[in-house]
N, C-alpha and C positions, 0 to 999 in steps of 0.2 A: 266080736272083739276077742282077741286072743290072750294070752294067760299073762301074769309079769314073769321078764326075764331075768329079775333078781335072782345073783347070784350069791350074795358075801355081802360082810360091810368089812373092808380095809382100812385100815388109819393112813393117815393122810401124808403122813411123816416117816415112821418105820417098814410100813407098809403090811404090818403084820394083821393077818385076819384075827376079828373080834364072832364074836357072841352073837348071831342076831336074832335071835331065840327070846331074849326078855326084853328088860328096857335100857338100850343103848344109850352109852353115856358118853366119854371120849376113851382115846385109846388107853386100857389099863398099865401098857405097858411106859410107854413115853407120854402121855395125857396130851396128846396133837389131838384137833376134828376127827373124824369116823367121818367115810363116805361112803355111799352105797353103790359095789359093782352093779353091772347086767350081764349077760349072759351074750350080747350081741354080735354077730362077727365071730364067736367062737362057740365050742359046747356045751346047747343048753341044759339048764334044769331037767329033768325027768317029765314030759309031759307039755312042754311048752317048747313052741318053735321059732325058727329064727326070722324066717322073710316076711317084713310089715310091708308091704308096698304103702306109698305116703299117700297116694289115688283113694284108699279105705278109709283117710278118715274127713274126707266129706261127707260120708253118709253118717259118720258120728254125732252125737247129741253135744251142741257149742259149749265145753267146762274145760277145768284143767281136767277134767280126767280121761279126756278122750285121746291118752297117750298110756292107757293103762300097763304095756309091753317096758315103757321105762320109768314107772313108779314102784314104790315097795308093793311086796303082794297084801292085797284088801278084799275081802270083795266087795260088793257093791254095797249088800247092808252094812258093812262094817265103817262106810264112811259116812266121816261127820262132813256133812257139805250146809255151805248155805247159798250158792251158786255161783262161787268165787272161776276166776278163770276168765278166756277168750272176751280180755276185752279190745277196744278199738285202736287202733290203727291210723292216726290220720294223717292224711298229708296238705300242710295247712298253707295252701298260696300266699296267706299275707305274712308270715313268718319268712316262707323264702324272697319275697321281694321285698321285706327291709330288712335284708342281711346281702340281696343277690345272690342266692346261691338255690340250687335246685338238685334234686329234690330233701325235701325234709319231713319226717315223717317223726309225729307223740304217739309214744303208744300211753294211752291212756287209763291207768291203773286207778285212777281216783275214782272209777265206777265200780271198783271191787266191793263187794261187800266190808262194811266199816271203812271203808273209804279211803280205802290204801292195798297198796302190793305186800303187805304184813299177812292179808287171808290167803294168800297161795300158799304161803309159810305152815300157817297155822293148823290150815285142815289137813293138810296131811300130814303134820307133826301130833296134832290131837289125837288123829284119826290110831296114828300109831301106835299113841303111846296106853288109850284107850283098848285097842286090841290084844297088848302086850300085858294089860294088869296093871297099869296106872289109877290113883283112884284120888290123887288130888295135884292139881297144877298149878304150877308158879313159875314166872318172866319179872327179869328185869326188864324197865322199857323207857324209851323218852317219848312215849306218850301210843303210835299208833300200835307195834304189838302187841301192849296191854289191853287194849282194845279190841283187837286182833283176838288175843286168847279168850278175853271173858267173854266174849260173843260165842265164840266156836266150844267154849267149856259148856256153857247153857245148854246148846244143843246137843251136848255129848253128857249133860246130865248128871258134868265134874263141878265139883269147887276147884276156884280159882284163885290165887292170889299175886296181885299187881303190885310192884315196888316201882315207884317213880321217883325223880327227883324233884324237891319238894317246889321249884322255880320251872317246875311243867306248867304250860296254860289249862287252867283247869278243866276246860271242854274235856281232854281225855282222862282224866279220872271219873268225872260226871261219867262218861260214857261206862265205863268199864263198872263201876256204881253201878249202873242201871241193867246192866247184866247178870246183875251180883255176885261179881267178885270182890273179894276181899281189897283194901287199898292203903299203902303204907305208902308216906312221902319220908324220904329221906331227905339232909344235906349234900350238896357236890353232884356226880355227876351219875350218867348210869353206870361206871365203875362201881361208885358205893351202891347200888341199888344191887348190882351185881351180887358184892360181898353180903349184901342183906339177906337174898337171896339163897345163898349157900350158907347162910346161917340157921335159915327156916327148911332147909332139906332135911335135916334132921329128925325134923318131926315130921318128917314124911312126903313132903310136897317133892313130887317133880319135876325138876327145873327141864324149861325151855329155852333157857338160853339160846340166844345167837351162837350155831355152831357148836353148844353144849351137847347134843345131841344129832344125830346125823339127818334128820326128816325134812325139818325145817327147808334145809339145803334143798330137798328133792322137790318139794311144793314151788321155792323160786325156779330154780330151774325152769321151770314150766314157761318164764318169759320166752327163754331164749325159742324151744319147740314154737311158739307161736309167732314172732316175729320172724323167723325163716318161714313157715307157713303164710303169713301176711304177706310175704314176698315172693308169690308161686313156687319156693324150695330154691330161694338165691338167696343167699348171703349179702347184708348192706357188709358199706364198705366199713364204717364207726360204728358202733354203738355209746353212746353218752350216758354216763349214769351218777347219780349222786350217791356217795359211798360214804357210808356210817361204818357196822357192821362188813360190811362188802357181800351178804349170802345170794343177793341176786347177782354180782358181777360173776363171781365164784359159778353158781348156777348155771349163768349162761353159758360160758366156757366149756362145763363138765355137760352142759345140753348138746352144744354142738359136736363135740366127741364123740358120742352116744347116736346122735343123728348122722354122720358119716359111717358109723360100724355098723348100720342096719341098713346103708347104702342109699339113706334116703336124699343125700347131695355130697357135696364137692368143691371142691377148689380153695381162695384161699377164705381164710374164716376173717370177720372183721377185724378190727381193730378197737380197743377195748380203752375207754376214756376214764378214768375215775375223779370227780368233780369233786371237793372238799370246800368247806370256806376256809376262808384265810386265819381267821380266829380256833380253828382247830383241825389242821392237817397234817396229820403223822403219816398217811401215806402220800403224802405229793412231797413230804421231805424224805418219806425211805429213798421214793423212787429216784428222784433228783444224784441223794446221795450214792444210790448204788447197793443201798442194805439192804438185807433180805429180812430184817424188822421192824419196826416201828417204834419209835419213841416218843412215848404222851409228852405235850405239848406243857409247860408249866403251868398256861392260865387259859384253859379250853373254854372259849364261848363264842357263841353264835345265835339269831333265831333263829337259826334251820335246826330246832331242837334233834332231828334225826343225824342231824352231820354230830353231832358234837360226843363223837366216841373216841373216846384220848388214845386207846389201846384197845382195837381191834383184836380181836381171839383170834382167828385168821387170818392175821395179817401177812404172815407167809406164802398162803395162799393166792390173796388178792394182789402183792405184789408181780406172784409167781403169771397169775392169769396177766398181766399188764405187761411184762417181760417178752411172755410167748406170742403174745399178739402183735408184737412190736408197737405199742400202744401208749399209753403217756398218764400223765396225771395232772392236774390244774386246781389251783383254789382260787375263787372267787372270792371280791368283798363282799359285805352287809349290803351294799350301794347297789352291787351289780347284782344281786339275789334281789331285791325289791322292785327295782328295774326289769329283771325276767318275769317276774309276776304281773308287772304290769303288763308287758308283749302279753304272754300268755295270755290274760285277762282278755286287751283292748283287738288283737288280732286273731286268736284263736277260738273265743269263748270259754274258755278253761279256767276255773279255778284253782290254781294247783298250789299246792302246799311249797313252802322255801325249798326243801329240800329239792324240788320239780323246778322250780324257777330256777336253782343252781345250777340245775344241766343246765338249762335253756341258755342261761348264762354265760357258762364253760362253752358250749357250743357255740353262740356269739363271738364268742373271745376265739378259738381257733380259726374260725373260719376266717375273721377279720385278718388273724396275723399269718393266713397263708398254711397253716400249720393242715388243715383240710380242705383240699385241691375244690374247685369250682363246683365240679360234677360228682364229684361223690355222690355215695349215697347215704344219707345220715340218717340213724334213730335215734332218739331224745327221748330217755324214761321218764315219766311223770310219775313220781312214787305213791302220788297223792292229792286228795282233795283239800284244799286252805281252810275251808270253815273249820276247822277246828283251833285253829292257832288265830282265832279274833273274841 
């Protein structure tokens, strides 16, 4: 396995290189996300090379880390794993013949560890922030990254501290409990849980925020590497994703970038869906509108507890990736998210969490009105497993 091609972390906005020496926070100079360069396509690092041939990583052990050339540099004891990563892939015949449309492919993230796309997040934002001299951790969350964190803090040996909001189903604080992390419910939404958050910095905690920190980003990411990979190193045509935060749409985007400058494929890249409910979506009004930001919504709610982020930290971002892809944005109602859970459920065997039934949904919804041609090739994230939200 070859070295990481990290080169920099750049903010996201100014463009102006940061610090990646301690523990990264956002840009000091305009406070936009931090991303992490690589070195790919151009001069690397001192000691590390450029050409990954994509053939090398069949012989690789199946995790998110078997992309270690565009992850931050770790080495192998320094990460906190619990076997997050390379999950499945499926392509479910009875989904595309009650839609008619072929092919359709879940990738299925609700067998991650904690039981969601929150651990690709986590362990390499832990892994990080651990390596860097962090010594106590704290997220806001509506429910799965709390979850997320105190599981991967346990094994990283941190205290943790979980701010939720106080109308979370309680499955995920029980969980994040039983990890032993610290656990504050607040009033309103994960905004306030946010500000909670950067209240208790102070005393030392460092905040994982969604996009607070640049790591987080690089563990989602890891979708996108594996869904081209699922697809012998072709590009689907969509990708469908349910967008709260947005770190996995963002991820994938900045995955396939990174995957072209190492010359591992080509052509054109998908088309980038972001699925919101209709009870709280400030990016399906940016995009509509034409803004390059987002405006919380007066009265944010949904069950899809992970949709229900009024104001996106990246929302610049996530717009930005929906733009480039020539791509779109959709919100579902409560109707049509309970309705995807059941397809899911009765035709796939899947248990998936609202937020996963809301692609399923949004995808539903274009397909029927034309908006994705017959023969496409579609992927549908499932962010998550349902038992928790019963």
């Amino acid at each position: 396995m070859m070295a990481s091609l990290f080169s920099h972390l750049e903010c996201s906005a100014c463009v102006r290189r940061a610090d990646a020496g301690g523990l990264a926070t956002i840009c000091p100079a305009c406070g936009a996300p931090l991303v992490a360069r690589y070195a790919a396509g151009g001069p690397p690092p001192a000691g590390t090379a450029t050409a990954v041939p994509p053939r090398d990583l069949g012989s690789r052990p199946h995790s998110l880390w078997r992309f270690p050339e565009l992850l931050p540099p770790l080495a192998p004891a320094d990460r906190v794993t619990l076997g997050e990563g390379a999950t499945p892939m499926l392509r479910i015949a009875a989904l595309e013949a009650a839609v008619s449309h072929a092919p359709i492919y879940i990738k299925e993230e609700g067998l991650n560890p904690t039981l969601s796309f929150k651990a690709r997040g986590m362990a390499v934002a832990v892994s990080m922030a651990r390596a860097r001299g962090a010594t106590r951790l704290a997220v806001p969350s509506a429910g799965n990254a709390g979850g997320a964190l105190a599981a991967y803090a346990a094994r990283a040996e941190l205290p943790a501290l979980v701010v939720l909001p106080e109308d979370t189903p309680g499955a995920f604080a029980a969980e994040a409990r039983r990890h032993g992390a610290l656990v504050e419910l607040v009033p309103g939404t994960i905004g306030d849980a946010a500000r909670r958050i950067a209240e208790r910095a102070a005393e030392g905690w460092f905040d994982l925020s969604t996009f607070k920190e640049p790591y987080r980003l690089e563990g989602k990411k890891t979708l996108g590497f594996e869904i081209v990979e699922d697809l012998g190193f072709r590009y689907p045509d969509w990708i469908i994703y349910p967008t709260g935060g947005g770190t996995g749409l963002v991820g994938m985007w900045k995955a396939f970038a990174e995957m072209e400058a190492l010359g591992w494929l080509a052509g054109r890249r998908p088309r980038m869906i972001a699925v919101q409910a209709d009870g709280c979506a400030p990016i399906v009004a940016a995009f509509a509108s034409g803004a390059e930001r987002a405006t919380p919504p007066a009265n944010p709610h949904t069950a899809a507890y992970g949709l229900r982020v009024p104001k996106p930290f990246a929302d610049r971002l996530i717009l930005a990736a929906l733009r480039e892809s020539d791509g779109d944005a959709i919100a579902v109602s409560e109707a049509a998210i309970a309705s995807g859970a059941g397809d899911l459920a009765r035709l796939a065997g899947m248990d998936a969490g609202p937020e996963g039934a809301a692609a399923w949904a949004g995808a539903r919804a274009l397909i029927a009105n034309g908006r994705i041609r017959r023969d496409d090739v579609v992927v549908v994230v499932n962010t998550g497993a349902g038992i928790k939200y019963r």
